[in-house]
C-alpha positions as CSV (number, residue, x, y, z in Angstrom):
1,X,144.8,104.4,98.8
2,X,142.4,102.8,101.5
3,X,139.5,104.4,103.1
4,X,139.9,106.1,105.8
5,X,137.9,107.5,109.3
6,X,136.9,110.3,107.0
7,X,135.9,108.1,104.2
8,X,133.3,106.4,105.8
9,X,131.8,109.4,107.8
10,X,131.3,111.1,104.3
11,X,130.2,107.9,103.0
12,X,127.7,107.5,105.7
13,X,126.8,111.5,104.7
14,X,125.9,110.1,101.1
15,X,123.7,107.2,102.2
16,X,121.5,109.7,104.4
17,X,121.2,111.7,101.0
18,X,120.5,108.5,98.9
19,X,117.5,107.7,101.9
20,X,115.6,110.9,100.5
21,X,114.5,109.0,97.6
22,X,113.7,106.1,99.0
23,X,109.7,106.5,97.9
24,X,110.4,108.1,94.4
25,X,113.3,106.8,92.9
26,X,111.7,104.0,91.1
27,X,112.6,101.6,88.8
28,X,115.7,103.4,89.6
29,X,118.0,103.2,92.8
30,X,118.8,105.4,95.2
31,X,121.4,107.2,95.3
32,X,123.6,110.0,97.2
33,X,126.5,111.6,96.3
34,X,129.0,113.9,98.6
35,X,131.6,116.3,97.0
36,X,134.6,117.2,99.6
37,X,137.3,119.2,99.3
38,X,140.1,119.8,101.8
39,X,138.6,117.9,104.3
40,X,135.1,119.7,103.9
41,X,131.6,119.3,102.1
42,X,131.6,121.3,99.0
43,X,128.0,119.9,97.5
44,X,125.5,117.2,97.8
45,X,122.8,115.4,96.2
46,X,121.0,112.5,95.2
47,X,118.6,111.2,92.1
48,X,115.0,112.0,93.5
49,X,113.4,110.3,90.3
50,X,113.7,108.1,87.1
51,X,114.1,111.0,83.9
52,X,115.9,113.4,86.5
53,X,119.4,114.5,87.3
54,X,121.5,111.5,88.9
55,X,122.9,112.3,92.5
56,X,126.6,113.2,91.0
57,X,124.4,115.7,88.5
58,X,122.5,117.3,91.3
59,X,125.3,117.5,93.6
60,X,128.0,119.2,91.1
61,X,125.3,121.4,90.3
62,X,124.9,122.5,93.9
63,X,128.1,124.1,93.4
64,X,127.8,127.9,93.3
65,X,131.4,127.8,91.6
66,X,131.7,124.6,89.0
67,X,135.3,124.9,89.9
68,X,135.4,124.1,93.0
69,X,135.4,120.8,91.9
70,X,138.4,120.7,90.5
71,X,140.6,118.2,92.0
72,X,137.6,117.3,94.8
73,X,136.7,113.7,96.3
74,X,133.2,112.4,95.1
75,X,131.7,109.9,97.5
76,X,128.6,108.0,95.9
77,X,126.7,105.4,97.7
78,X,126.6,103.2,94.1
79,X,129.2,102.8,91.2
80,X,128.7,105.9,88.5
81,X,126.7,104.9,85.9
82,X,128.7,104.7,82.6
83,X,125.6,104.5,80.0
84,X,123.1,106.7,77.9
85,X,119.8,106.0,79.7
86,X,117.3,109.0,79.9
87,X,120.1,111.3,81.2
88,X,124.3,110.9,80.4
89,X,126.4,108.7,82.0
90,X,127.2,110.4,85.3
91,X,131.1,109.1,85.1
92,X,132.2,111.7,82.4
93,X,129.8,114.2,84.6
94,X,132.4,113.8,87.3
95,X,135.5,113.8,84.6
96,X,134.7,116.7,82.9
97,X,134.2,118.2,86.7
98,X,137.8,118.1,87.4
99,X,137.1,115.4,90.4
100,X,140.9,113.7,91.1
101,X,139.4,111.1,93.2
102,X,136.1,108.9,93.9
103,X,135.1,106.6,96.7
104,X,132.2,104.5,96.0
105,X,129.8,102.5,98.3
106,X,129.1,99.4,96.0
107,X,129.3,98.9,92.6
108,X,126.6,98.3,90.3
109,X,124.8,95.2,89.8
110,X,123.5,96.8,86.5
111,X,125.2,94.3,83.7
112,X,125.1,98.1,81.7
113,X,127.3,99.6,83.8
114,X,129.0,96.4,86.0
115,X,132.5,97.8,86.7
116,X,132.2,100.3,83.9
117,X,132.0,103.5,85.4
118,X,134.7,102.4,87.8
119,X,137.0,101.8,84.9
120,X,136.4,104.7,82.8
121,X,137.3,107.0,86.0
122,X,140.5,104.9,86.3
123,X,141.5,104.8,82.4
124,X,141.7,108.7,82.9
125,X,144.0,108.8,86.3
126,X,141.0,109.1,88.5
127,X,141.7,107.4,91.7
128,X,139.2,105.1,93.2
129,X,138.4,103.8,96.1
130,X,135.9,101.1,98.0
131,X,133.9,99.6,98.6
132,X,133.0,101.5,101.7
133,X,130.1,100.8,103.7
134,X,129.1,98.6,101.2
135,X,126.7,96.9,103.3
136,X,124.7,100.2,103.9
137,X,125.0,100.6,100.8
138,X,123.5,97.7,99.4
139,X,120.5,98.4,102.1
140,X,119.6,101.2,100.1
141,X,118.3,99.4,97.0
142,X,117.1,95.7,97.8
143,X,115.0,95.4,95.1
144,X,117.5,96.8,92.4
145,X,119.7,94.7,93.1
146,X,117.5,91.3,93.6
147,X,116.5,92.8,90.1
148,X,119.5,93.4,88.6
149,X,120.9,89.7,89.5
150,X,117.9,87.5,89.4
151,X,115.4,89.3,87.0
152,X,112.8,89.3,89.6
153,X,111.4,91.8,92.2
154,X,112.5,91.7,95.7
155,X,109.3,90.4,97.7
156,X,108.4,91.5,101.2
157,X,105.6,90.0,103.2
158,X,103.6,91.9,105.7
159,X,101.7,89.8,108.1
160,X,100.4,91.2,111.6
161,X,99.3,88.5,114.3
162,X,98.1,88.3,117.6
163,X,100.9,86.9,119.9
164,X,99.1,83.6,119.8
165,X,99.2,83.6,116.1
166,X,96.3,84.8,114.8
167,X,95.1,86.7,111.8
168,X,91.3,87.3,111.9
169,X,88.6,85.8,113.8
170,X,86.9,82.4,112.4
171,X,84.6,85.3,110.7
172,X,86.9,86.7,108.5
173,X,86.9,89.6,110.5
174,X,90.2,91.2,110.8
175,X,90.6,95.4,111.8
176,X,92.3,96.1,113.4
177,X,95.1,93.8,115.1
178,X,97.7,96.1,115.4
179,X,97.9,99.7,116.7
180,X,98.4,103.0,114.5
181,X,102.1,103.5,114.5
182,X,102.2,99.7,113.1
183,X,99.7,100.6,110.8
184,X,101.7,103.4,110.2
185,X,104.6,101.9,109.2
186,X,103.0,99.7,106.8
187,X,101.7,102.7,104.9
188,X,105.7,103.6,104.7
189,X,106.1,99.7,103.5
190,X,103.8,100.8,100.6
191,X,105.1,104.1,100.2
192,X,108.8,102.2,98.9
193,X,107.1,99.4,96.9
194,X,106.9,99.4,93.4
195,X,103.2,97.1,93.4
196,X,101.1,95.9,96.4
197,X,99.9,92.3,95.4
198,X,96.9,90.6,97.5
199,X,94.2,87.9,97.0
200,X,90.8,88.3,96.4
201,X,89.5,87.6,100.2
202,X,91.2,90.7,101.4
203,X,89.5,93.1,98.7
204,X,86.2,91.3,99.1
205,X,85.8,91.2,103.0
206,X,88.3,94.0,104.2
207,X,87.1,96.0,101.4
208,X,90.9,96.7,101.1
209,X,91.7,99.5,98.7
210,X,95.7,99.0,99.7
211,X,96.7,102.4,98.4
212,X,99.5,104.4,100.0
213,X,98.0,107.4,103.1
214,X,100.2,110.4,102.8
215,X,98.3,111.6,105.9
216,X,99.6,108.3,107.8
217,X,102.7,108.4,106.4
218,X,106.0,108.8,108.8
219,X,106.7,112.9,109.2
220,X,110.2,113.4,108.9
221,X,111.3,117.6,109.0
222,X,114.5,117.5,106.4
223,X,116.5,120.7,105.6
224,X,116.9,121.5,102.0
225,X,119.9,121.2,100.0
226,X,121.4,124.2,98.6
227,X,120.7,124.7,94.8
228,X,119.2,121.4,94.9
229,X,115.6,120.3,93.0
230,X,112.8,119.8,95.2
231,X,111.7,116.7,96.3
232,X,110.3,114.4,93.9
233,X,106.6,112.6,93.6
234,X,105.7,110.2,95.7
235,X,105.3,107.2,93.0
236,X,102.4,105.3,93.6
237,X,102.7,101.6,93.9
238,X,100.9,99.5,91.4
239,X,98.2,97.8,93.3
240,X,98.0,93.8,92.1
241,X,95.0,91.3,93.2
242,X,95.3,87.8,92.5
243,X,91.8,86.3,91.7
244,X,92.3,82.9,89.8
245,X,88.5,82.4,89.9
246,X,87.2,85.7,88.5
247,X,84.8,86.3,91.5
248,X,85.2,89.7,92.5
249,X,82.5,92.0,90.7
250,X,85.2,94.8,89.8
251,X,82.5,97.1,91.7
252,X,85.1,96.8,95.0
253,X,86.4,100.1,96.8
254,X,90.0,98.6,95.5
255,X,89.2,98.9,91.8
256,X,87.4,102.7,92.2
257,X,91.1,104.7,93.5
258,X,92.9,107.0,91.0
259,X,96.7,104.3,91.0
260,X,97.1,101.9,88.7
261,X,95.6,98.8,89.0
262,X,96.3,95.2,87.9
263,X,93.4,92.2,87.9
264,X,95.2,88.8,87.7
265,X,93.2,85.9,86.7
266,X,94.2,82.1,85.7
267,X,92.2,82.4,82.6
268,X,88.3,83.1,83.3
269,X,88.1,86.8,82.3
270,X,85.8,89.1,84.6
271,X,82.4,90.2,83.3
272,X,83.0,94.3,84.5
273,X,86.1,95.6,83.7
274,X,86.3,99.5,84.9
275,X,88.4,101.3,82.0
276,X,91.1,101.7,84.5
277,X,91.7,98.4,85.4
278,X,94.3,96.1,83.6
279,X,93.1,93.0,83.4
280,X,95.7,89.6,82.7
281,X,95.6,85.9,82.7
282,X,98.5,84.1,84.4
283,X,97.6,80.5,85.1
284,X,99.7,77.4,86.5
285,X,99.0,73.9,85.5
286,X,96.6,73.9,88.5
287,X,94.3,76.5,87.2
288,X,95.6,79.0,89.7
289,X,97.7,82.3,89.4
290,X,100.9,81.8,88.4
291,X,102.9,83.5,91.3
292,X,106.5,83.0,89.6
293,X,105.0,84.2,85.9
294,X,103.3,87.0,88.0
295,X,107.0,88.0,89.8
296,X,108.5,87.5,86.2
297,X,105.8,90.4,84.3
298,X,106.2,92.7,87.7
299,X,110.2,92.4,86.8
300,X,109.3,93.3,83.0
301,X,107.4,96.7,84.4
302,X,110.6,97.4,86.2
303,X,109.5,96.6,89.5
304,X,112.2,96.7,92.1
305,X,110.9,96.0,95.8
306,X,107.0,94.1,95.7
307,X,104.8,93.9,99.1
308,X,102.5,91.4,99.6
309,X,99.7,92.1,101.9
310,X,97.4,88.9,101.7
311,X,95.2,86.5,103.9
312,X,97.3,83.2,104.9
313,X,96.1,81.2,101.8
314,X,98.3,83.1,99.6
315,X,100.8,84.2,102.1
316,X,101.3,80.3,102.5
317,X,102.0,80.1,98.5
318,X,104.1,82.3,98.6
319,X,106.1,81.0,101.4
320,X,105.8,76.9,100.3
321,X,107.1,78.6,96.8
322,X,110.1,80.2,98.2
323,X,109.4,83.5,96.6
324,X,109.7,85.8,99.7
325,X,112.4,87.3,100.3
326,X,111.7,89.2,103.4
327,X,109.1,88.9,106.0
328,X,107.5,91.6,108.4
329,X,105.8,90.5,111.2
330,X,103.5,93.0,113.4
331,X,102.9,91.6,116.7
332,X,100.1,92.8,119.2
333,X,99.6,92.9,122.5
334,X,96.4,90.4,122.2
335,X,95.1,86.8,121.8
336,X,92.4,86.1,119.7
337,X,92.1,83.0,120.8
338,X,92.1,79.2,119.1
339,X,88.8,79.3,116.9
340,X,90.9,81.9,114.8
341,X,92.5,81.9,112.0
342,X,96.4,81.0,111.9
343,X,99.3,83.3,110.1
344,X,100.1,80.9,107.1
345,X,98.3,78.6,105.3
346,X,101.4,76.4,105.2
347,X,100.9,72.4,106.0
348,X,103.7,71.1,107.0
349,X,104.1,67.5,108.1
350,X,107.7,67.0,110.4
351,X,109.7,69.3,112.0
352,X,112.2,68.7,108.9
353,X,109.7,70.5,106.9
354,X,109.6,73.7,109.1
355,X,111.3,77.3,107.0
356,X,113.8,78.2,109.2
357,X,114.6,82.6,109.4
358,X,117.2,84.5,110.3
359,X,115.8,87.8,112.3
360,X,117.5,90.5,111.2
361,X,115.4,93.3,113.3
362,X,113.1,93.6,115.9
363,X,111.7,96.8,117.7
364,X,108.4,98.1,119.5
365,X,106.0,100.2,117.3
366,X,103.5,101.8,119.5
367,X,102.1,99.0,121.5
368,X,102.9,96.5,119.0
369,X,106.3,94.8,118.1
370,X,108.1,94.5,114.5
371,X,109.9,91.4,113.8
372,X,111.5,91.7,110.4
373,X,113.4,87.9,109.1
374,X,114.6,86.4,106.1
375,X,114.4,82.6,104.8
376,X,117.3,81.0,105.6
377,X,119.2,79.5,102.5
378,X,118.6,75.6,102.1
379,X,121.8,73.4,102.4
């Protein structure tokens, strides 16, 4: 059977669920799911965090009667999982349920589960059906699924400019370029990250702390689900600086907040380490931080979606590198003029050198604009 009208506006039901997790789901993905039954919602839910009830769990346990799910239609924004990880695999969840059909949105890059889930529902005359809205979908979980295919984190660079260019004044000085609602919005860039990597310059001169500001945070009013668990905790982003040199005294405002922090050197170890701090060496052949060996230990901690909020020294790295995946541009209304500092640190010769994006978004955020582009695969 194909999907239908109906299909995809209970699909498109699910992925609002799956969106409620989007800062607490972590390492895990985000995911709704949608019981219906004779054309009507029956239950809902969605995992809300790693060691809970998935989103098929929560919403057959919305039911007030179990049996009502008998011969329902299960619509889940990503493939069942079919695997013992902290909690059973959600595909004999729905099985034992009674469901007589599923619609899925995408299936699951986890090589664990991979077509698994899908199968097992099949082997025992479960219809399936999908992908639908599989690209929605597959905007839920970014990082996952850059995880789940390439063993690294999915990496997002913030950078806000004047609309000449600029990033700070030829004194280093930098607060602020762009309005509150931008700043705003980077707060909810945190917010979904699973670590916040800068350089040393930012925590030295902006004093950065880079932590995540429920108070800034986007409000947005949501009705609780019947019989469902509350919300989950926010999960608190690890918070990385890069400091090849050892300079930084460790007596910064960044190394004094309660979330984990991570001090990355490329080999000198710093003379005052607070207890908190975790302290590693990850140096290239140049004597500097290893940004691919530092992706690759983020990917061992489980880190799905990374932000990087740097100067344009490092920013550049990361772009020359072609490690970013995404970048988010805040642009303001200003011009700071030419004695200031560019976005990138990026040399490039010839136009035949130049990164060409694709823009995938752009929209006004207060006074400022949003520009949001991806690299453009090389021929």
């Amino acid at each position: 059977m194909s999907s239908t009208v109906e299909d995809h506006q209970f699909m498109a039901r699910a992925i609002q669920l799956a969106e409620r997790g989007l800062n607490t789901t972590s390492p895990n993905p985000r995911v709704g799911c949608v019981l219906v039954k004779d054309h009507q919602i029956i239950g809902e839910g969605f995992h809300i965090e790693a060691g809970t009830g998935h989103a098929e769990v929560n919403a057959l346990n919305s039911l007030d009667d179990p049996q009502a799910a008998i011969g329902a239609t299960a619509y889940v924004t990503l493939e069942p999982c079919s695997h013992h990880g902290r909690t059973g695999p959600c595909c004999q969840a729905l099985e034992k349920a009674g469901i007589a059909r599923l619609v899925y949105g995408m299936s699951d890059p986890n090589p664990q589960v991979s077509g698994r889930g899908l199968k097992y529902l099949q082997d025992r005359n479960i219809a399936v059906d999908g992908p639908v809205l599989e690209e929605q979908a597959k905007a839920l979980n970014p990082g996952f699924i850059h995880r789940m295919v390439h063993q690294r984190p999915y990496v997002r660079l913030k950078l806000a400019m004047s609309l000449d260019g600029r990033t700070a004044m030829a004194s280093g000085e930098s607060q602020w370029i762009t309005g509150p609602k931008a700043r705003a919005q980077v707060q909810a860039l945190r917010a979904r990250s699973c670590a916040v990597v800068t350089g040393h310059t930012t925590v030295s001169m902006d004093q950065a702390r880079l932590t995540v500001r429920d108070s800034e945070l986007p409000k947005i009013p949501l009705q609780p689900l019947k019989n469902h668990p509350v919300p989950g905790r926010l999960r608190r982003p690890l918070r990385v600086v890069l400091d090849s040199n050892a300079t930084l005294t460790g007596h910064e405002p960044f190394f004094h907040e309660q979330s984990e922090c991570l001090w990355v050197t490329a080999g000198a170890k710093p003379n005052d380490i607070l207890p908190t701090v975790e302290w590693k060496s990850l140096p290239d052949v140049a004597n500097r931080v290893s940004l691919t060996d530092l992706l690759d230990d983020l990917a061992q901690r489980q880190c799905n979606e990374i932000l990087v909020e740097c100067g344009a020294t490092l920013a550049g790295a990361f772009v020359e590198q072609g490690l970013v995946d995404e970048i988010v541009v805040f642009i303001a209304p200003t011009l700071m003029g030419s004695e200031a500092r560019p976005l990138l640190a990026l040399p490039l010769a010839s136009m035949s050198e130049k990164v060409e994006l694709e823009i995938t978004d752009i929209r006004s955020v207060g006074s400022d604009w949003q520009v949001i582009a991806k690299p453009k695969a090389k021929n």
